[in-house]
N, C-alpha and C positions, 0 to 999 in steps of 0.2 A: 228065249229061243228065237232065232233068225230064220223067215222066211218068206220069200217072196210073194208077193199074192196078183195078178195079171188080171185088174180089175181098176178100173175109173173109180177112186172113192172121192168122195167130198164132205167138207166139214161137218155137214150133219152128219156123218157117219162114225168120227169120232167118239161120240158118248158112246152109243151102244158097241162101238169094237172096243175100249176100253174097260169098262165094265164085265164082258162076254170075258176080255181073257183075265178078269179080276173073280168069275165065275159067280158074277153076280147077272138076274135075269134084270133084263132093264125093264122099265116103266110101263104100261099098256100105253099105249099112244103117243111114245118115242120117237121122233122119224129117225130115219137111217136106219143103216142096217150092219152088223156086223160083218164088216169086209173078211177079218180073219177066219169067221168059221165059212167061207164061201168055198173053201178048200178046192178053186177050180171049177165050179160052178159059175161063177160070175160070169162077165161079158166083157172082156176087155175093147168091144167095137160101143161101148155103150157112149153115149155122149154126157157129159156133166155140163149145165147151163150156173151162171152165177152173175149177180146184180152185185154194183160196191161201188157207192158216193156215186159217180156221175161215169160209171165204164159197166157194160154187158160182156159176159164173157162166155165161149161154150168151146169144152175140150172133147175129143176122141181120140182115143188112142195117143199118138205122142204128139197130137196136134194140138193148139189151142188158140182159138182167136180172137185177140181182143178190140172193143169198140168204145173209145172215147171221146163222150161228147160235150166236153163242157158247156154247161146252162147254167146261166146266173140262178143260184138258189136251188136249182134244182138235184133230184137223186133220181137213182135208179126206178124208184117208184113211179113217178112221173110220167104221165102218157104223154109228156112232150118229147122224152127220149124214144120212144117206139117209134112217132112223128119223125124223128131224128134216123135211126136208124132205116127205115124203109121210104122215106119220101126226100128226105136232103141229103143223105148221102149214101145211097146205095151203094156195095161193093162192084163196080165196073172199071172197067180199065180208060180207069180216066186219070189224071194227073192230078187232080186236089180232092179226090177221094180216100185216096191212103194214108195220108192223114190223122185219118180216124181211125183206121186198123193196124193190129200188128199179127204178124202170125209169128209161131215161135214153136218151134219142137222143146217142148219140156222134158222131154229125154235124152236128150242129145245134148241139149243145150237150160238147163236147169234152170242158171239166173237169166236167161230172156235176155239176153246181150244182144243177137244177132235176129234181125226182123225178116222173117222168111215173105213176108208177104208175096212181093212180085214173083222171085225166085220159084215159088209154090202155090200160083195164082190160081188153078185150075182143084186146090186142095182148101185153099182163101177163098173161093167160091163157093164150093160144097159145103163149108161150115160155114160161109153166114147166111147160105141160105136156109138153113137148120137153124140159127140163130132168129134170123127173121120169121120162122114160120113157128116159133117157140113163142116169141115174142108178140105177136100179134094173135097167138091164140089167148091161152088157157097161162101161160107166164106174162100179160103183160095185163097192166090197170087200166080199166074202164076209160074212155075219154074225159069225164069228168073227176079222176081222180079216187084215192081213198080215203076214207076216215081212218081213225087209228085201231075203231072196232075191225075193219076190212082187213088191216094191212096184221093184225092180229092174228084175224081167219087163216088167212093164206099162208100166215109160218107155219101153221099147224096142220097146212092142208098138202101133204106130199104130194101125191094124186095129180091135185089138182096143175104141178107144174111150177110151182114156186119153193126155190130151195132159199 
């Protein structure tokens, strides 16, 4: 059965909507959530935050904007990229800021071909500064780093802001 569901899902949310329409109950302490049985409930203004190798990423609605910062060695975990993001190169209209960002209507435009940034700067703003205030909270790693018990917790920790 085909149907649309008008809701921000993300990969954690996979197991449990697969299973849900397999009409198996998932796990106690699963994350995600069944997008399908949201039947219109959901939130489609909700935003999705996502870490991967050395890029931060947060979508709303058909928006999503991403931040690449290569560091030698370094991943998304790394509190040198939070450093990265809100101290070296903040999103302002500056000319070797952009750089690091791309903005992209994922609806419109699926495979990210065409880089909304400038175009939609005032939209490029609003999401990283969501980005940054995610980041520097309750989604980013402690100044000194995590151990692999940490970085363990925090998969498992929805809540707390790390997907």
């Amino acid at each position: 059965q085909e149907r649309t569901v008008d809701q921000v899902g993300e990969l954690v949310d996979l197991p449990p909507t697969v299973l849900g329409r397999a009409g198996i109950s998932p796990p106690a302490g699963l994350p995600g959530e069944d997008i399908w049985a949201l039947e219109g409930s959901g939130d489609p203004t909700a935003a999705a935050y996502a870490e991967f190798g050395d890029a931060l990423a947060l979508r709303r609605g058909d928006h999503m904007l991403t931040f690449r910062y290569p560091l030698h060695n370094a991943t998304a975990l790394d509190p040198a990229m939070t450093h990265a993001l809100t101290d070296l190169a903040p999103l302002r209209r500056d000319p070797g800021t952009p750089k690091y960002y791309r903005l992209h209507d994922v609806v419109d435009d699926p495979l990210q071909a065409r880089d909304l940034l400038m175009d939609r700067f005032e939209t490029s703003k609003e999401l990283y500064d969501s980005l940054a205030e995610r980041r520097s909270g309750p989604a980013g790693p402690p100044e000194g780093g995590l151990d692999g018990d940490q970085i363990e917790a925090l998969r498992a920790f929805r809540e707390g802001g790390y997907w």
